[in-house]
py3Dmol code that shows the C-alpha trace and the ligand (Angstrom):
import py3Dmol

protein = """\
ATOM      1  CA  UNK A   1       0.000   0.000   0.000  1.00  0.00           C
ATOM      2  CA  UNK A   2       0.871   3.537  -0.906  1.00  0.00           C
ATOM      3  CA  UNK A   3      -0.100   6.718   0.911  1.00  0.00           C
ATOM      4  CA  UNK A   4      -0.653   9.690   0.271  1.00  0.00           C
ATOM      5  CA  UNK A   5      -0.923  12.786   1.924  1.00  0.00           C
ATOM      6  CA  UNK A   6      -3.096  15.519   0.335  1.00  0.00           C
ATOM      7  CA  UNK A   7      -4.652  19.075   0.366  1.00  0.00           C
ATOM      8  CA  UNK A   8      -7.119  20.510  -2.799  1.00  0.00           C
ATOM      9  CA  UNK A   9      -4.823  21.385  -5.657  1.00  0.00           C
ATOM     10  CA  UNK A  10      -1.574  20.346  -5.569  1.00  0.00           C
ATOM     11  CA  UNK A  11      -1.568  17.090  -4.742  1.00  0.00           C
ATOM     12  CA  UNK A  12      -4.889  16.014  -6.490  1.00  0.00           C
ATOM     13  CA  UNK A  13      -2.861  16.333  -9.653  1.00  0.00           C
ATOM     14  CA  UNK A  14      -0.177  14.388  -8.766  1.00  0.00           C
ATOM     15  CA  UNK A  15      -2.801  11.631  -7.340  1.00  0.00           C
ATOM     16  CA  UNK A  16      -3.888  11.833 -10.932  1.00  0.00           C
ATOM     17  CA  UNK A  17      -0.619  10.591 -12.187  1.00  0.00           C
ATOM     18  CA  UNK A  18       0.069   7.921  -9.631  1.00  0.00           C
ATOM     19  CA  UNK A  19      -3.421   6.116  -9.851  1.00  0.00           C
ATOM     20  CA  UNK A  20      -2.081   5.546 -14.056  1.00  0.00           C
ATOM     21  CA  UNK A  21       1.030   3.785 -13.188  1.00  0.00           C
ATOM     22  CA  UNK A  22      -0.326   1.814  -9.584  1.00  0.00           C
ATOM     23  CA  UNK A  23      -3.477  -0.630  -9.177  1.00  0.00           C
ATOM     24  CA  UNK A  24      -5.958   2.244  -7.386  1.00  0.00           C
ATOM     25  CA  UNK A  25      -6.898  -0.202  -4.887  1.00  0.00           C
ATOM     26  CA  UNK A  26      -2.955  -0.250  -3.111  1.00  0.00           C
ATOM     27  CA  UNK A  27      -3.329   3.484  -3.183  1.00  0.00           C
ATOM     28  CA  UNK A  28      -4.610   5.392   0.546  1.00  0.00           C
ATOM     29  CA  UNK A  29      -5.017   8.476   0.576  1.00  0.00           C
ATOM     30  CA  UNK A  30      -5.420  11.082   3.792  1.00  0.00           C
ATOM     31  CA  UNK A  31      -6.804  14.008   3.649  1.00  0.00           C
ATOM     32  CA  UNK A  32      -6.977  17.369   5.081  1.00  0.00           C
ATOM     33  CA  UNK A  33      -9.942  18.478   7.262  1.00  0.00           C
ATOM     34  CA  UNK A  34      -9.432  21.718   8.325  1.00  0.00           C
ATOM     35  CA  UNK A  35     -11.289  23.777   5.954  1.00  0.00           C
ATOM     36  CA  UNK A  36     -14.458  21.829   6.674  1.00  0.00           C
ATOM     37  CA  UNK A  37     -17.527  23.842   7.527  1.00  0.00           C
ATOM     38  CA  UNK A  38     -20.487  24.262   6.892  1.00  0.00           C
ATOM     39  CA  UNK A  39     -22.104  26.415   3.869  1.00  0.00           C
ATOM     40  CA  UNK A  40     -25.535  26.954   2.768  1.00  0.00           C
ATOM     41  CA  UNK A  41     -26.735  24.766   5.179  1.00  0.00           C
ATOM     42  CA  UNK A  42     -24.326  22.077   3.779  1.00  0.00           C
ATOM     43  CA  UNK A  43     -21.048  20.219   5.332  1.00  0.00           C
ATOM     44  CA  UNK A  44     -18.510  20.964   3.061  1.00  0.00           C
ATOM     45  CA  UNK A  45     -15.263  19.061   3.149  1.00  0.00           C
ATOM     46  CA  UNK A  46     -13.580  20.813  -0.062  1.00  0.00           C
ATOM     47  CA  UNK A  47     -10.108  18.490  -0.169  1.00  0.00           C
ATOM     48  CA  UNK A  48     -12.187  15.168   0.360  1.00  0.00           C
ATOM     49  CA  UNK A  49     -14.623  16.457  -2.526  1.00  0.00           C
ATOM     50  CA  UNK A  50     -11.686  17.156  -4.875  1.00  0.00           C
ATOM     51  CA  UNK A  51      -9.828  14.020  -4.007  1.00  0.00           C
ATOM     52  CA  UNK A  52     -13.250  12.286  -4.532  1.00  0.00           C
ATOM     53  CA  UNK A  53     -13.834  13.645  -7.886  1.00  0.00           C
ATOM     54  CA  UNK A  54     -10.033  13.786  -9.044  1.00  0.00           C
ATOM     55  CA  UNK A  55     -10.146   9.519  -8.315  1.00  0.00           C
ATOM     56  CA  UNK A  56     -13.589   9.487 -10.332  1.00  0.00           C
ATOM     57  CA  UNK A  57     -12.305  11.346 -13.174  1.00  0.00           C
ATOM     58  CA  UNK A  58     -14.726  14.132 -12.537  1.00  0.00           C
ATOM     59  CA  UNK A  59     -13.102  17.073 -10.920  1.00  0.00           C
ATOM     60  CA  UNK A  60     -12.738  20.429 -12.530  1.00  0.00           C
ATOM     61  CA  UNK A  61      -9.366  20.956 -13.796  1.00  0.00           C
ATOM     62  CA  UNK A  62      -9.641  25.005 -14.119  1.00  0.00           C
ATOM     63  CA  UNK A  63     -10.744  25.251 -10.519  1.00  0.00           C
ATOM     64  CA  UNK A  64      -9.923  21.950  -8.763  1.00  0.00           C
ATOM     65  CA  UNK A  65     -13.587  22.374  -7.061  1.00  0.00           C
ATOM     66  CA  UNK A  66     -16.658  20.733  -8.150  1.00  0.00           C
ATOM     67  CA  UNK A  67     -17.332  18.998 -10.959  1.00  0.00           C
ATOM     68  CA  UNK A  68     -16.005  19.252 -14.790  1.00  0.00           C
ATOM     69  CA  UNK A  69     -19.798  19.993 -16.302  1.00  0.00           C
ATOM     70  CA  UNK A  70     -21.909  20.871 -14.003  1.00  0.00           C
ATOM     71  CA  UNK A  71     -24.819  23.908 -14.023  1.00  0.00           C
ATOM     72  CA  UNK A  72     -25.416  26.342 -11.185  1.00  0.00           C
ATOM     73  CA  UNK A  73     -29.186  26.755 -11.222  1.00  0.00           C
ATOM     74  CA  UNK A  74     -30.162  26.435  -7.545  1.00  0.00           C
ATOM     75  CA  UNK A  75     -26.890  28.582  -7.136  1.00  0.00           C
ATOM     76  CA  UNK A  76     -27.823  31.122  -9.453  1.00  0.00           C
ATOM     77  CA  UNK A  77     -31.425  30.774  -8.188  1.00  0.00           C
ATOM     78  CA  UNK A  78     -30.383  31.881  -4.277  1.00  0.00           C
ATOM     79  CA  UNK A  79     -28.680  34.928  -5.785  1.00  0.00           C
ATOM     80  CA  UNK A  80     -32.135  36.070  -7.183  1.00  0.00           C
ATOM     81  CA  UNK A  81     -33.937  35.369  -3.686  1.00  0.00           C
ATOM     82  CA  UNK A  82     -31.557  37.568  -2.377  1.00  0.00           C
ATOM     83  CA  UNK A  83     -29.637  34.784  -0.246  1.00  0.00           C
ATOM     84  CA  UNK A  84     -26.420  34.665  -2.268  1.00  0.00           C
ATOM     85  CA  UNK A  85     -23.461  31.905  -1.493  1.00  0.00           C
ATOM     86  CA  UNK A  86     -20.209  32.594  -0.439  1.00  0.00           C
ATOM     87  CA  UNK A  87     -19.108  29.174  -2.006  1.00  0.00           C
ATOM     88  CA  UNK A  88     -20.766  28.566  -5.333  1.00  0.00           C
ATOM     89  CA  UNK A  89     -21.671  25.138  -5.512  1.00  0.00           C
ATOM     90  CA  UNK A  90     -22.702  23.517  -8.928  1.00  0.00           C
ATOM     91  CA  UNK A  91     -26.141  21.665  -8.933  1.00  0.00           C
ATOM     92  CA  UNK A  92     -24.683  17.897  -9.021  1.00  0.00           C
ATOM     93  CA  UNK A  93     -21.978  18.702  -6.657  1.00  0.00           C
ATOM     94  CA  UNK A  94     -24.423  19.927  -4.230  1.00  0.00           C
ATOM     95  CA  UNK A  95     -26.284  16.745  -4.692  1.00  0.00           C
ATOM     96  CA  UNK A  96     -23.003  15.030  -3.335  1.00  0.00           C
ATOM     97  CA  UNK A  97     -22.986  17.534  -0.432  1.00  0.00           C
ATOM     98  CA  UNK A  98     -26.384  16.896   0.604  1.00  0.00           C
ATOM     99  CA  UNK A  99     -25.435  13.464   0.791  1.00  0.00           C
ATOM    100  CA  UNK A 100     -22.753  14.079   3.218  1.00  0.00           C
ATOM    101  CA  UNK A 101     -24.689  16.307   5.484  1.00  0.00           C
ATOM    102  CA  UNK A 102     -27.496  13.790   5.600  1.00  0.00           C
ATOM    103  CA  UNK A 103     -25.002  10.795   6.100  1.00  0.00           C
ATOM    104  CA  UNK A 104     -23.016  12.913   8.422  1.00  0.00           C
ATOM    105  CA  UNK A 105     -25.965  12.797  11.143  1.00  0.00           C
ATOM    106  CA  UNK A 106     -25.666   9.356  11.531  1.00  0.00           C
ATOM    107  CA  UNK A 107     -22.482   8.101  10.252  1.00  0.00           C
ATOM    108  CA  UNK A 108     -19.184   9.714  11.289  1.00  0.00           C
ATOM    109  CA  UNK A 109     -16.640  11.639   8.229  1.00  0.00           C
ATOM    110  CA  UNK A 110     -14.742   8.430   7.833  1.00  0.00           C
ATOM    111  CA  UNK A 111     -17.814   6.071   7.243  1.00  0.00           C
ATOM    112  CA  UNK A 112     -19.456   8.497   5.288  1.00  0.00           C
ATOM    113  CA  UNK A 113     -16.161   9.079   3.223  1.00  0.00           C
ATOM    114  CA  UNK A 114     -16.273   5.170   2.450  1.00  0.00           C
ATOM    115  CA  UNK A 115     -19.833   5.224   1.429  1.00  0.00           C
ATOM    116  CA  UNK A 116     -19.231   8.081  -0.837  1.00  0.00           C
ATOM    117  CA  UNK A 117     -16.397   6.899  -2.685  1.00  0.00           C
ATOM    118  CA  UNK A 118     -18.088   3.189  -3.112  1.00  0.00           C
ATOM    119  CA  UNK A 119     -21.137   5.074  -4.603  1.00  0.00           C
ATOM    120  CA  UNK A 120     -18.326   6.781  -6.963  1.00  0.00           C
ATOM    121  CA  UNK A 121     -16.669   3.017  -7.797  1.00  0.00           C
ATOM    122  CA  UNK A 122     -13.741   4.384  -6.557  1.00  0.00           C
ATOM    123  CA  UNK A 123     -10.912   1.841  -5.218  1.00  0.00           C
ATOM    124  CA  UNK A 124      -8.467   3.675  -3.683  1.00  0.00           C
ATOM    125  CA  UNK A 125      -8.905   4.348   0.159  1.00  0.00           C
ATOM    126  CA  UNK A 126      -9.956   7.914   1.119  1.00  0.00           C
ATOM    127  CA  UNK A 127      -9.694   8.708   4.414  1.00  0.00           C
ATOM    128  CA  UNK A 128     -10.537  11.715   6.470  1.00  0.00           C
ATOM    129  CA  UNK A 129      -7.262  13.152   8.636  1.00  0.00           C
ATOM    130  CA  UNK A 130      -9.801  13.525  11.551  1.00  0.00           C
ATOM    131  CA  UNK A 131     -13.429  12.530  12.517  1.00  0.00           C
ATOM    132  CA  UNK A 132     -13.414  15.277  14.559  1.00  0.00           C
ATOM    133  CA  UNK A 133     -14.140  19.495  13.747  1.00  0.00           C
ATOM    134  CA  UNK A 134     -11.348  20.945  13.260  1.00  0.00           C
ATOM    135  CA  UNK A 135     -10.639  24.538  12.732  1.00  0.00           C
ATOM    136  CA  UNK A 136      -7.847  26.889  11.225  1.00  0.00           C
ATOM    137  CA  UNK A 137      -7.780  30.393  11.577  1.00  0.00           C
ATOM    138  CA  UNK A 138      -5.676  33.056   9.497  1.00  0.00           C
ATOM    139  CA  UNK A 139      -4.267  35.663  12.100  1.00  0.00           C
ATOM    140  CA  UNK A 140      -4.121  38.883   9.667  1.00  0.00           C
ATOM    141  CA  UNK A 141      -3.918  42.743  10.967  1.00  0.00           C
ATOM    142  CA  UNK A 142      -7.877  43.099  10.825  1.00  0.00           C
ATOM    143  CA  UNK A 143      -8.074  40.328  12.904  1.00  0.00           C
ATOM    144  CA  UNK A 144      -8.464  36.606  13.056  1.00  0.00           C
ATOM    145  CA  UNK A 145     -10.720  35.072   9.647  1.00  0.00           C
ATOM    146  CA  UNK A 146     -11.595  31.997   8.908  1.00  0.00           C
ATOM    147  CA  UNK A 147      -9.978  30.244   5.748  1.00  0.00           C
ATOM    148  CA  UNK A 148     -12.916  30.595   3.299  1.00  0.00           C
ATOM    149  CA  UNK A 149     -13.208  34.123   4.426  1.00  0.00           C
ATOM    150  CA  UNK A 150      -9.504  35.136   3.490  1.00  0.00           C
ATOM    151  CA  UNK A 151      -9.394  32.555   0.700  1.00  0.00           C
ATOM    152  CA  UNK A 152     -12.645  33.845  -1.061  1.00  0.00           C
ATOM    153  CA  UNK A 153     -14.051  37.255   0.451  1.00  0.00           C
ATOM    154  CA  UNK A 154     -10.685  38.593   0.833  1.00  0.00           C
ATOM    155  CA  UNK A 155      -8.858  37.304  -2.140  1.00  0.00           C
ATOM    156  CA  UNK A 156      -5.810  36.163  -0.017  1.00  0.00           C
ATOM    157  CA  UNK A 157      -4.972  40.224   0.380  1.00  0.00           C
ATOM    158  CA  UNK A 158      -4.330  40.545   3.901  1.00  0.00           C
ATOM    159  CA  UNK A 159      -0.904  40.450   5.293  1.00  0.00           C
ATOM    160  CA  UNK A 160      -0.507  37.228   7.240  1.00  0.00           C
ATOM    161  CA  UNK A 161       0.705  36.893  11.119  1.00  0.00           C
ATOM    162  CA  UNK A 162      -0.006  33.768  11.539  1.00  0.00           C
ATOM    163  CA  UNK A 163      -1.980  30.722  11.177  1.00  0.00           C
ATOM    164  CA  UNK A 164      -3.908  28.739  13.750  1.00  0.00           C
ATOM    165  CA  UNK A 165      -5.599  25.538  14.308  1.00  0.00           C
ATOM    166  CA  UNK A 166      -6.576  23.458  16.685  1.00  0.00           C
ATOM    167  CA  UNK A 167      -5.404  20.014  17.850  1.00  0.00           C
ATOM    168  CA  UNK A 168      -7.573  17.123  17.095  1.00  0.00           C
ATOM    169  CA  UNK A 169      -7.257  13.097  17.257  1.00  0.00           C
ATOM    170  CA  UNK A 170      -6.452  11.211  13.837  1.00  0.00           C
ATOM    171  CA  UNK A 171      -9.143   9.728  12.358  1.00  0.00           C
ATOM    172  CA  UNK A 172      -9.352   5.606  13.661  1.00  0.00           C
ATOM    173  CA  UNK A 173      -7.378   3.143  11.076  1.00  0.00           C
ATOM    174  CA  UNK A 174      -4.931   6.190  10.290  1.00  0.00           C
ATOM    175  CA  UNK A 175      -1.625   5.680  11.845  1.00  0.00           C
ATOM    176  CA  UNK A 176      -1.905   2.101  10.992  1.00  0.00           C
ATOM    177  CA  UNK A 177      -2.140   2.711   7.621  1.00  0.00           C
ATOM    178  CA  UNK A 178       0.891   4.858   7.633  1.00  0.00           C
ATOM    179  CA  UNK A 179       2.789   2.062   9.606  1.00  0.00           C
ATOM    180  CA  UNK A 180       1.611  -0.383   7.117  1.00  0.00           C
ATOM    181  CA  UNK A 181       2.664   1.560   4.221  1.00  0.00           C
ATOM    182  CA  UNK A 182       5.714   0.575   1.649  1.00  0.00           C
ATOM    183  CA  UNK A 183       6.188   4.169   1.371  1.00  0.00           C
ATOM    184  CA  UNK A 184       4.033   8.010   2.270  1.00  0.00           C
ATOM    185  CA  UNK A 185       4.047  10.547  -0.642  1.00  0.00           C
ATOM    186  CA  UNK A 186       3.602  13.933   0.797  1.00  0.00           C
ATOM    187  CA  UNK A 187       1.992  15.894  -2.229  1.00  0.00           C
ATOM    188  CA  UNK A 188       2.795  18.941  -3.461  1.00  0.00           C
ATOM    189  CA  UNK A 189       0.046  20.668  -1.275  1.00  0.00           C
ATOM    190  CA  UNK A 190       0.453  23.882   1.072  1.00  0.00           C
ATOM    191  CA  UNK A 191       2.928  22.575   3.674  1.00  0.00           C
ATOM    192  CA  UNK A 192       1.160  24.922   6.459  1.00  0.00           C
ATOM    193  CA  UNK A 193      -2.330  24.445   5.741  1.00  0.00           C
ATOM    194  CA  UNK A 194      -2.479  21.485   3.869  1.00  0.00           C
ATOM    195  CA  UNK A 195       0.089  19.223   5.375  1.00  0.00           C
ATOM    196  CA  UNK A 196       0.691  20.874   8.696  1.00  0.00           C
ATOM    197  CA  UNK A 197      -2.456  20.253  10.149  1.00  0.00           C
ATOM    198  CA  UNK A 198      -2.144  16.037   9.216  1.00  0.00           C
ATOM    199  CA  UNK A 199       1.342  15.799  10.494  1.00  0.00           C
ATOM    200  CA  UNK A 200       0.772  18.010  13.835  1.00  0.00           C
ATOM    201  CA  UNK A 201      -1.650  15.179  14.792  1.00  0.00           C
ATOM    202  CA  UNK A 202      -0.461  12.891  17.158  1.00  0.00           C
ATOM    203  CA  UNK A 203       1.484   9.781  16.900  1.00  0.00           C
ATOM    204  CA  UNK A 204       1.727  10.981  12.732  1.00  0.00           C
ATOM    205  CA  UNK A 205       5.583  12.140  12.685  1.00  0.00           C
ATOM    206  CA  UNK A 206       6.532   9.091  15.127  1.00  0.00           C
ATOM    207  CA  UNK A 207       5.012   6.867  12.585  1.00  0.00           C
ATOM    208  CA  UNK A 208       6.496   8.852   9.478  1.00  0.00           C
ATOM    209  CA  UNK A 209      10.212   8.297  10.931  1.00  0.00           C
ATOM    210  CA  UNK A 210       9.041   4.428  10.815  1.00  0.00           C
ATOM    211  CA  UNK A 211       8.602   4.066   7.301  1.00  0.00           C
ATOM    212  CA  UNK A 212       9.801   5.570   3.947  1.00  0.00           C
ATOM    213  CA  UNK A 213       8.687   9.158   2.737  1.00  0.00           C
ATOM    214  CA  UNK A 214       8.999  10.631  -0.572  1.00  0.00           C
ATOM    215  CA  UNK A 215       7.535  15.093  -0.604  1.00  0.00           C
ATOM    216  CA  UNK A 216       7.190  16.796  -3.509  1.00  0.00           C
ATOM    217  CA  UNK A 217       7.611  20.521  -3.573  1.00  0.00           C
ATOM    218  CA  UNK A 218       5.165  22.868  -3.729  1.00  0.00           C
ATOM    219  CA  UNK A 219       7.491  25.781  -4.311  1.00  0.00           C
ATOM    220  CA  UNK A 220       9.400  26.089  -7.582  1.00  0.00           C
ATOM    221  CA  UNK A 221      12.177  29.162  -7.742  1.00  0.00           C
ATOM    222  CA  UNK A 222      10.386  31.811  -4.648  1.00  0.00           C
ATOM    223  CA  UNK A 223       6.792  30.738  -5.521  1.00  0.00           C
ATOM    224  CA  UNK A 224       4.245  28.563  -5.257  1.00  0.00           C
ATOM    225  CA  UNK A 225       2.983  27.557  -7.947  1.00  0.00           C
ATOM    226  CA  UNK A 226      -0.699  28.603  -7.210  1.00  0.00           C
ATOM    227  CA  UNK A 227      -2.227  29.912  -3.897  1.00  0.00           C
ATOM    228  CA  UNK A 228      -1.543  31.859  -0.963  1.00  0.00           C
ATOM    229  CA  UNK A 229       1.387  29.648   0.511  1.00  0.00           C
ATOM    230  CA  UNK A 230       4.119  32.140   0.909  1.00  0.00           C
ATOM    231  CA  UNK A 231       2.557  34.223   2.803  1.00  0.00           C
ATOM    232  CA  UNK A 232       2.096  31.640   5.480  1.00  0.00           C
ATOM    233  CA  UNK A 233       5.383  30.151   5.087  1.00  0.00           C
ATOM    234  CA  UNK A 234       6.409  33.725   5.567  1.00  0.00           C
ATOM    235  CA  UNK A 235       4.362  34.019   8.826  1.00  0.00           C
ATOM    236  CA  UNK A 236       6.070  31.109  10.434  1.00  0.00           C
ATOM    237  CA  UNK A 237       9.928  32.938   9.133  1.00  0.00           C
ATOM    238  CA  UNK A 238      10.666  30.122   6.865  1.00  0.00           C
ATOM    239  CA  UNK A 239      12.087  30.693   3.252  1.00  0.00           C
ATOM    240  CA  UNK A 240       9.756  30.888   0.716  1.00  0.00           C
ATOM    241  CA  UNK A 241      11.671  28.382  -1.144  1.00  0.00           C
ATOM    242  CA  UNK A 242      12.149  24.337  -1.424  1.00  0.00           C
ATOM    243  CA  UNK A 243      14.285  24.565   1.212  1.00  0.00           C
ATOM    244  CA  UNK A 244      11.977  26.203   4.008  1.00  0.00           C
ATOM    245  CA  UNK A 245       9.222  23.181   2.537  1.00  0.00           C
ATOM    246  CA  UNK A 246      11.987  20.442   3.349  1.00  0.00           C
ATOM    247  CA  UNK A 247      12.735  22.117   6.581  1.00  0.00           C
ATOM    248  CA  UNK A 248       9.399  21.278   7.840  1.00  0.00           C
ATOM    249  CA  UNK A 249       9.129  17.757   7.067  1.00  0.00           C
ATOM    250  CA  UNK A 250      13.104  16.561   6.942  1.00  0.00           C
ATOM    251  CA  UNK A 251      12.751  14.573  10.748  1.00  0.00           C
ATOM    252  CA  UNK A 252      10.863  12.527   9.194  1.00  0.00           C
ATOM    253  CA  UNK A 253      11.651  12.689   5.325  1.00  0.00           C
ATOM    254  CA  UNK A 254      13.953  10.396   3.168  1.00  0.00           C
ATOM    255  CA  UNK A 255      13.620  11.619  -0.056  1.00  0.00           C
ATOM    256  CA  UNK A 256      12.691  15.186  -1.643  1.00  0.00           C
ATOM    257  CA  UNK A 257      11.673  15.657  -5.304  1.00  0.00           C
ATOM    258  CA  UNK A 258      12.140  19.493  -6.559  1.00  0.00           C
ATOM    259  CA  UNK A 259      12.288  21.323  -9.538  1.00  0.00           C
ATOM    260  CA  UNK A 260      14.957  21.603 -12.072  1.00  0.00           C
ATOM    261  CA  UNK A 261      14.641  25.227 -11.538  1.00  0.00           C
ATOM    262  CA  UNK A 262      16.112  24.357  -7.960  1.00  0.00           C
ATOM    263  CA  UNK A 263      18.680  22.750  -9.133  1.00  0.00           C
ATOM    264  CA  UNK A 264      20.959  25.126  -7.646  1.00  0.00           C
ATOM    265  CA  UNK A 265      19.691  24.352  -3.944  1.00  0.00           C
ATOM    266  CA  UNK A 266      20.484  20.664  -4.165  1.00  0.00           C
ATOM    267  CA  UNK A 267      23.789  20.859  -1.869  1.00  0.00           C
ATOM    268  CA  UNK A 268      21.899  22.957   0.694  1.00  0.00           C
ATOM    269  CA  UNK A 269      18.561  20.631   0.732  1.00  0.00           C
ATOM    270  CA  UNK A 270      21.130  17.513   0.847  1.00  0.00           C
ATOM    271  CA  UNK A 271      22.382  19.170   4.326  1.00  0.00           C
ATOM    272  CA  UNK A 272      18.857  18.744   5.252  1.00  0.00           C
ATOM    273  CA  UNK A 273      18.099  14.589   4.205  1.00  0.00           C
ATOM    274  CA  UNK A 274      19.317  12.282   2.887  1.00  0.00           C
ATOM    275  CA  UNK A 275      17.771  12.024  -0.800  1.00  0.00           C
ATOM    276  CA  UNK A 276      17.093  14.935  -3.323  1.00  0.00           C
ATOM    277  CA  UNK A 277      15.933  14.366  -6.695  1.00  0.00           C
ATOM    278  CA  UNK A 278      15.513  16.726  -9.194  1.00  0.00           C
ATOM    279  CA  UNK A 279      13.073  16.704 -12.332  1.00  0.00           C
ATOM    280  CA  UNK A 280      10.200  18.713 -13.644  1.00  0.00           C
ATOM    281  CA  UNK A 281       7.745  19.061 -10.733  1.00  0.00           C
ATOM    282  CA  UNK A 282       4.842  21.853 -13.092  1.00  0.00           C
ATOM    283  CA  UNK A 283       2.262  19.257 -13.947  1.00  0.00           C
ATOM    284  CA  UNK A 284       0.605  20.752 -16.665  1.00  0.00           C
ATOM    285  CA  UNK A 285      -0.836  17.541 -18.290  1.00  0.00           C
ATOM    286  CA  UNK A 286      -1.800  14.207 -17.612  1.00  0.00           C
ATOM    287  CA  UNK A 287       2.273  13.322 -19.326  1.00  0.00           C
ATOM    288  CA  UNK A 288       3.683  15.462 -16.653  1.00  0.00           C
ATOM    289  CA  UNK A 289       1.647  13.948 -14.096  1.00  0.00           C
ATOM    290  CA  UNK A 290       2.606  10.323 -14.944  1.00  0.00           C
ATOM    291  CA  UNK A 291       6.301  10.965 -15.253  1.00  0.00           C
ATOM    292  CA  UNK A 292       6.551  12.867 -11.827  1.00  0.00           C
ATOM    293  CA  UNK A 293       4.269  10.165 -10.155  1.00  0.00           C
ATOM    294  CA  UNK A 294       6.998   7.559 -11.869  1.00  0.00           C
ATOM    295  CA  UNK A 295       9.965   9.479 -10.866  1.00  0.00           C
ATOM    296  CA  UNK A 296       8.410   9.848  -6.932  1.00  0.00           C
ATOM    297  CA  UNK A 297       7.458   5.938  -7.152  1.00  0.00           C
ATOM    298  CA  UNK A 298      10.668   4.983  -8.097  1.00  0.00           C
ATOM    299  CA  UNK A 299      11.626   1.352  -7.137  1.00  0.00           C
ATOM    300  CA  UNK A 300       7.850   0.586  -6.144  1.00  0.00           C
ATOM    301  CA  UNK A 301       7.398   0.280  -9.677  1.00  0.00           C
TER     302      UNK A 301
END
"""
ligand_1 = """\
28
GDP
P -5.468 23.686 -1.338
O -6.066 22.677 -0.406
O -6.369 24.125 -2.452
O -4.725 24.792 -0.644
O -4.390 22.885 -2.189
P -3.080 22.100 -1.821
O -2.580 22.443 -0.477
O -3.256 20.670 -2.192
O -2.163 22.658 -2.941
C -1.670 23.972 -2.999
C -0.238 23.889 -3.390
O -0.095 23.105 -4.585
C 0.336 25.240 -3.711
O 1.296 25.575 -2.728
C 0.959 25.069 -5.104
O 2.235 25.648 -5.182
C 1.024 23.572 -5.287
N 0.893 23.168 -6.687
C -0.187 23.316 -7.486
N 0.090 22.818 -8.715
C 1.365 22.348 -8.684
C 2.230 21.745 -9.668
O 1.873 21.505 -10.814
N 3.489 21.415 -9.247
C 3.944 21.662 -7.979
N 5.192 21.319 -7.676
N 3.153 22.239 -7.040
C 1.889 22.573 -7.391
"""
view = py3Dmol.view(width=600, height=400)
view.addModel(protein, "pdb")
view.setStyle({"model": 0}, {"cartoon": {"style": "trace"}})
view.addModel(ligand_1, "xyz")
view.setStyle({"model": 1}, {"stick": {}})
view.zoomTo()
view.show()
């Protein structure tokens, strides 16, 4: 069994690339909770949906958030009540978010994550980070806001001071799949509010430094390549670089895959762990995606 480690964006692609080259059902994938709330008078788990839709060949590539044809009637509809979203929610997507809310009052995430992705034929295993709510909070000079809030109403503007969330248990099953792994991919996902929140769960670095781990970058030259992840590496005084990624995960890493364009910080990464391998990390097509999820693989293959 493989597993994988994922946010929304980033990793969802690679995901796409690894489930072409490995039988989907030796492929387990956990997931980040924190930006689960509820909207419209839905639960809304926006990396499980993604990594739901991304395994059932259905996501939306521009966005990475709902569906690839869906229509936004009810959506639309609300607007003209005069009870607009702040999340706009396609029609069939919403149907899957119904589902979960309804599930979700008698089943907990995990078990309703299972049923979900059986309904969707999907083989790999998806699981939740946490059954429980968790929360994040961006600390910005107007004060604290929620993820959404900054993410969507304020267009990631606000200076960031820091970023908060709180402790919660990992979901049952999860450490034991990452002890009963051949190997963890951490994904190229936001390494502070993405990855962060999985790995600060306890017993999850004791039973990373047990078995192998492979991260991809999320930062190529000073940038990510999409989202607002510098400025919360930035808030925690790490380098906005590959370097300040690998610095938060090398206790517990073995092997770090960044891009050619980093070619240069090879020496100073190697100071960090033991492995570095460099190849082209932008996935801008499903070619890209394979080779990178070959070259992070490696002798699983
Ligand atoms: P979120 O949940 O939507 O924040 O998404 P993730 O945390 O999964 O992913 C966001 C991260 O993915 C960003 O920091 C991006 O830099 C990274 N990312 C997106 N596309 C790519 C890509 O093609 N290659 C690499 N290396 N990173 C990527």
């Amino acid at each position: 069994m493989i597993t994988v480690l994922s946010g929304g964006t980033g990793t969802p692609k690679l995901i796409q690339g690894i489930k072409e080259v490995i039988d989907p059902s030796r492929i387990n994938i956990i997931v980040n909770t924190v930006e689960n709330d509820y909207f419209s008078g839905l639960y809304v788990a926006p990396d499980i949906d993604t990594v739901l839709y991304t395994l059932a060949n259905l996501i939306n590539q521009e966005t990475w958030y709902g569906l690839n044809s869906d229509t936004f009637i009810t959506h639309d509809k609300l607007n003209e009540l005069g009870a607009p979203e702040l999340l706009r929610i396609g029609d069939q997507d919403r149907a899957l978010k119904i589902q979960k809310t309804m599930l979700m009052q008698n089943y907990s995430l995990s078990q309703t994550v299972g049923i979900q992705r059986k309904a969707l034929k999907i083989k790999s295993r998806i699981r939740p980070m946490s059954d429980q709510q968790s929360e994040i909070k961006i600390v910005t000079p107007q004060g604290e806001m929620s993820f959404h809030q900054f993410l969507i109403e304020e267009k990631s503007e606000p200076d960031v001071i820091g970023v908060l969330y709180n402790n919660v248990d990992p979901a049952p099953g999860l450490i034991e799949s990452i002890e009963n792994s051949e190997m963890v991919i951490i994904g190229p996902s936001n390494p502070i509010t993405s990855i962060g929140p999985i790995i600060s769960m306890k017993g999850v670095k004791k039973a990373l430094k047990n078995v192998y781990v492979v991260a991809v970058s999320p930062i190529i030259g000073n940038l990510p390549v999409s989202g607002p992840a510098a400025k919360f590496m930035e808030a925690a005084n790490l380098p906005v670089s590959a370097e300040g990624v690998c610095s938060i995960y090398s206790e517990f890493l073995d092997r770090f895959v960044i891009d050619h364009e980093d070619a240069l910080l090879e020496k100073e990464i190697e100071k960090l762990i033991k492995e570095v391998t460099i190849t082209n990390t932008k996935m801008r097509n499903i070619g890209d995606k394979v080779m990178l999820a070959k070259t992070v693989l490696g002798g699983i293959l």
